[in-house]
N, C-alpha and C positions, 0 to 999 in steps of 0.2 A: 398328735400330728408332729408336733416340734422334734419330740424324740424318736420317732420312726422317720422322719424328714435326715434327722444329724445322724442316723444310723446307714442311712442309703449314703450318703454324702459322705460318713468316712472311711465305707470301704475302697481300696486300691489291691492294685496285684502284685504287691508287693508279698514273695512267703515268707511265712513263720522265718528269721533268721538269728542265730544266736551269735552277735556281732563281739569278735576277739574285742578284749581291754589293749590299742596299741598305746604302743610305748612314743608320744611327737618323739624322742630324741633320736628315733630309728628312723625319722627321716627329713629331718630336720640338725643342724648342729647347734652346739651350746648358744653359740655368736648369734646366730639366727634366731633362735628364741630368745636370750636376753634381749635384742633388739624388737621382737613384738611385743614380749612383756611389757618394756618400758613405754612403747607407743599407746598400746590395752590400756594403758592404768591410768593414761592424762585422757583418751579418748571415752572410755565407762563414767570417768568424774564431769565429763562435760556432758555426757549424755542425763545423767541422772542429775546434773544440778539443772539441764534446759526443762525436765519436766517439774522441779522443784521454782524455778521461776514464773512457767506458765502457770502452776497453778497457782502461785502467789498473787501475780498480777490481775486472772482470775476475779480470782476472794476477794481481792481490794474494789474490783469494778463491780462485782457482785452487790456489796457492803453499802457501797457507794452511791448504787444504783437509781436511786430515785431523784438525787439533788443531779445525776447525768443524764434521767432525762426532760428534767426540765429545764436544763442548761440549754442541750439540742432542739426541742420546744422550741427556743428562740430564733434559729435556723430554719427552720423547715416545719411542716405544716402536715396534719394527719399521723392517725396514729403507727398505720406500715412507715411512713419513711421516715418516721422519725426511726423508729425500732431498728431498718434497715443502716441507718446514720451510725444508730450505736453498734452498731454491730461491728459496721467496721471503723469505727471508733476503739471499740476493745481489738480487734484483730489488728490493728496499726499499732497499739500499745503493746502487745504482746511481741508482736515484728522488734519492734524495737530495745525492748526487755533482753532479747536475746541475741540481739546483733552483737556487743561484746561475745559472750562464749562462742558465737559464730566466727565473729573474727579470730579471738583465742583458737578455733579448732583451725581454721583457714592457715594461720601462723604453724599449727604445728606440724599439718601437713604437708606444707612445704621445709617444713623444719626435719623434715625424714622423705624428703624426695616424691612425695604422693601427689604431687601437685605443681607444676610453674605456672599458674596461674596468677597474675598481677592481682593486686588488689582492687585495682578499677575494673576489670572485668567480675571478680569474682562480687563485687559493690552493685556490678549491672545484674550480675541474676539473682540478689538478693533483692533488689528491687522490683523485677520481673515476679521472682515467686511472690512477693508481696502483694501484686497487682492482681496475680490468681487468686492465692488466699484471702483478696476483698472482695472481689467479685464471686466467688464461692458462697462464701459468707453474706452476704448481703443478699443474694437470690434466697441461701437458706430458710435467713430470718424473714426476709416479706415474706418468703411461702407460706411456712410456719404460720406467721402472723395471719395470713387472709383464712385460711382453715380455723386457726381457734377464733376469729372474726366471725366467719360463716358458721362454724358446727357446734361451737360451744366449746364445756368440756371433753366433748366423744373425738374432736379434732383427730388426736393421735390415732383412731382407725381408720383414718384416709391418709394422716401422717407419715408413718410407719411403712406403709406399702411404696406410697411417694417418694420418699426417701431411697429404698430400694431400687426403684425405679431409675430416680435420676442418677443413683450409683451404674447401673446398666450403660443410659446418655454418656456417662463421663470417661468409660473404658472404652467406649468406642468413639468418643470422640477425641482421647487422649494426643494418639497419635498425628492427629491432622490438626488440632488446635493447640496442645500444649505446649507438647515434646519439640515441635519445632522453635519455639521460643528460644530456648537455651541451647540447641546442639543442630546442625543441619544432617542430615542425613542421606544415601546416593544406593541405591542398588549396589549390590556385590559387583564387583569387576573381573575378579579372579574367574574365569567360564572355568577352569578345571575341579576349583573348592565348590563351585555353587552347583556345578552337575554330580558332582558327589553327596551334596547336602539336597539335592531333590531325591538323588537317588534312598540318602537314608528317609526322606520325608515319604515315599513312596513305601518304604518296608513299615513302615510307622501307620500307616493306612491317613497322612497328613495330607491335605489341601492347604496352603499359605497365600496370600496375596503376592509376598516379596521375602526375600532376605535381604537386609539392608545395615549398612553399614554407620556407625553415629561417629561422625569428629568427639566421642568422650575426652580427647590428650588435647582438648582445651581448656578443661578443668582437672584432671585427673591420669596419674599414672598407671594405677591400675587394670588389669583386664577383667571385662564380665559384658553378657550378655543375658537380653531379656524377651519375653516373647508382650508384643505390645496389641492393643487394638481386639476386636471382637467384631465376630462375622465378615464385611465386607472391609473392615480397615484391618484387620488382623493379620501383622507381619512379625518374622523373627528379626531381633536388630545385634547387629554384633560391634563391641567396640573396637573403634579403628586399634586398640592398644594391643587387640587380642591378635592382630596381624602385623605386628611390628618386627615381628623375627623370631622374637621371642617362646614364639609357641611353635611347636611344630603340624603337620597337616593332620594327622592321625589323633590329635590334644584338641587342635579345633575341630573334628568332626565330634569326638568326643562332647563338647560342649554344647553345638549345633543337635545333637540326637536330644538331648538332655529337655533343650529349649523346643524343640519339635515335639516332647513326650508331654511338656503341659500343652501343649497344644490337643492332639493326641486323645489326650483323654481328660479334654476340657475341664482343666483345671482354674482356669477363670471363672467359665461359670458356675463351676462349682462353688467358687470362692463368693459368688455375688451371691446362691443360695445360703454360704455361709454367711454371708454380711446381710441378707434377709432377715435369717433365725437369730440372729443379736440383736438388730438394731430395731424392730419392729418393737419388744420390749422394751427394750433400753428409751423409744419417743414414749413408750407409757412410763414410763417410772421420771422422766421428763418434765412430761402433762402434768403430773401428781404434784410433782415435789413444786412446778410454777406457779400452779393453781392459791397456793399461800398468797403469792404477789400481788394476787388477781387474774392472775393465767397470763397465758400468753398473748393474748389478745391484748396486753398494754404494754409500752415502750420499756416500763419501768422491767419487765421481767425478764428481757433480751440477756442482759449480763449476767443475769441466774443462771438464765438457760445454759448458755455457755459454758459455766464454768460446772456445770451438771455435765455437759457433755464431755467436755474434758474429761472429767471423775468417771466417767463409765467408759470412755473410750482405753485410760489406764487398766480399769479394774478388768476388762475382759479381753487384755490383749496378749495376754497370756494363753486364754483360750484362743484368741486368730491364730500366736504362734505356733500349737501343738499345733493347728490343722495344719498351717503353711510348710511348718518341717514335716508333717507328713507327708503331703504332695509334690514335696522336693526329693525325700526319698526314692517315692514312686518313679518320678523322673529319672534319679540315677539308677534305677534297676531296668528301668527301660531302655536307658542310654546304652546299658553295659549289654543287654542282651541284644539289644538292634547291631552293637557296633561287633562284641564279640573281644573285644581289645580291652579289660583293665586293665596292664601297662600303664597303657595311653591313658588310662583315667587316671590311673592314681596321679602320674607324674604330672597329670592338669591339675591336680587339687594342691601341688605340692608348688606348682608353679603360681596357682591362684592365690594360697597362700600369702609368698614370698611378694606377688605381685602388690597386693595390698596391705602386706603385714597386717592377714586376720590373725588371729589367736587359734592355735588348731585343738586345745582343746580348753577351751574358755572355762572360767569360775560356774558351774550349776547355778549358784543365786540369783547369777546374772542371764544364763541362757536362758533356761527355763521360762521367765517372763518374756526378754527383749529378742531371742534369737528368732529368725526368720528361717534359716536354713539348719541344716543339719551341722554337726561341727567338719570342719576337713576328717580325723581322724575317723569319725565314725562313717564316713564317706567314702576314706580308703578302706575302711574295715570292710565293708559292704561291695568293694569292688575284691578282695581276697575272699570275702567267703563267696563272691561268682565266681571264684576262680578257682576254687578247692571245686563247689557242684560241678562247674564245666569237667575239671576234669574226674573228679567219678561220675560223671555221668557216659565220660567218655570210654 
């Protein structure tokens, strides 16, 4: 079931395509790439020492774990809220752990223009996510806790769907509880850009609630755009950055087709199908490895747990990434064929690029695991070889 399940799940219509090797310096200049190189190499080293610290701090509370919960014991009463105490107990340590490399990356992106964001603002949503990632975490572990409480060992097959589930609650609730926290957001205003972008959501066979706009150039200079929300909250959001002048109309339809194609062809739920077929194992192997503790059913095994989760949420995120660059694919071939325009594409990707100073054609050691999207070049490549079919085709 699992492999006939990930085999429906990772077909798209994207064809067979044999994507030219480009050359970045054909479109891109020297100047331009020495200046992302140098940004890539401080920003990979922070990336990879932030999961080298969570795991550390982890292992330490793991290790630790039983003289922390009879520490909390002394606070609080019953064995969920203690569990729940620790829990974000460990997720307050962790927050913290990594506030320098946070600050260090906060520093460097304003250190290359990616950001005029103060530091007391950028201090407030580091607090704000904090506040999410406790209250996440604490619902998790009582969950958790009252299942292996009630069911025993077998917890994890009510677990595992649970989980799922409440991943479902959280994409749809994203947009009206979260996302507001950190960015406000307003319907498009432009009536000529958003009768254009219904029109390509119409060629797309798309139904959206809104296209909305996010103040993102209060933390960031970059442009991008996301599709947010599922079923009844399910909107495209575009950042304010991406309307700053900078982009032209035919670049942001280009992008808007792109974010309408996950829509489209439900690529969300796709993706909770795919966080289904992971995670459903990943709470048995969990169960298994807590059950030493005494299971999950005791306070003491909360900071196992975690740090079990961490370790599998790394080891298989390699596998989210292939599927997520695959469904970004699919998007730009959808894009290119709804809109008809690579030009406009490319020169989005070229703009998106510059805009963020991504890497357009990153290190493999490094994609491969951590990449979410396709690289740019392999994105223009994909908009040229639309462009060679369109025209024998034509």
């Amino acid at each position: 079931m699992w492999i006939v399940s990930g085999a429906l799940l990772w077909r798209t219509e994207v064809p067979s395509l044999q994507l030219a090797e480009l050359d970045p310096r054909a479109y891109f200049s020297g100047g331009q790439l020495a200046r992302i190189a140098d940004y890539r190499r401080v920003t990979r080293a922070l990336f990879l020492g932030s999961l080298v610290v969570q795991g550390a701090v982890l292992a330490v509370f793991a290790w630790k774990a039983a003289g922390l919960a009879e520490a909390v014991s002394g606070f609080f009463r019953g064995r969920i809220l203690i569990g729940a105490a620790l829990g974000a107990l460990v997720a307050l340590a962790v927050w913290l752990a990594l506030l320098p490399l946070s600050g260090v990356s906060h520093w460097w992106r304003r250190r290359y223009g990616l950001s005029h964001q103060g530091y007391d603002g950028w201090l407030r949503d580091q607090a704000v996510s904090l506040a999410v990632q406790v209250v996440l975490v604490t619902l998790a572990v009582a969950a958790f806790m009252a299942l292996a409480t009630w069911l025993g060992r077998s917890w994890w097959l009510a677990g595992g769907p649970a989980l799922a589930l409440a991943g479902t609650g959280f994409l749809a609730a994203y947009p009206l509880v979260v996302q507001p926290l950190f960015n406000r957001s307003e319907p498009l205003q432009d009536s000529e850009l958003a009768a254009k972008i219904e029109v390509l959501a119409r060629e797309e066979g798309v139904t959206v609630k809104s296209v909305e706009v996010t103040d993102a150039s209060r933390q960031t200079t970059a442009a991008n755009a996301y599709v947010a929300g599922i079923g009844p909250t399910r909107r495209v959001v575009l950042f304010d950055t991406l309307l700053d002048g900078r982009f032209t109309q035919p670049e942001i339809l280009s992008v808007s087709a792109h974010e309408l194609a996950h829509v489209g062809r439900r690529h969300l739920w796709k993706g909770l199908g795919w966080f289904a077929l992971i995670v459903i194992p990943c709470v048995a192997i969990l169960a298994r490895v807590t059950e030493r503790g005494g299971g999950l059913a005791e306070p003491a095994a909360v900071p196992l747990a975690l740090a079990v989760a961490f370790a599998l949420f790394v080891v298989t995120l390699p596998l989210s990434n292939v599927v997520s660059r695959r469904y970004e694919a699919e998007a730009d071939w959808i894009a290119l064929r709804t809109t008809d325009d690579p030009a406009s594409f490319v020169q989005l990707e070229r703009k998106l690029v510059l805009s963020g100073l991504g890497d357009p054609a990153p290190p493999g050691w490094f994609s491969f695991p951590f990449a979410t999207h396709p690289s740019a070049m392999k994105r223009i490549a994909m908009a040229e070889a639309f462009r060679y079919r369109s025209r024998a085709g034509s």
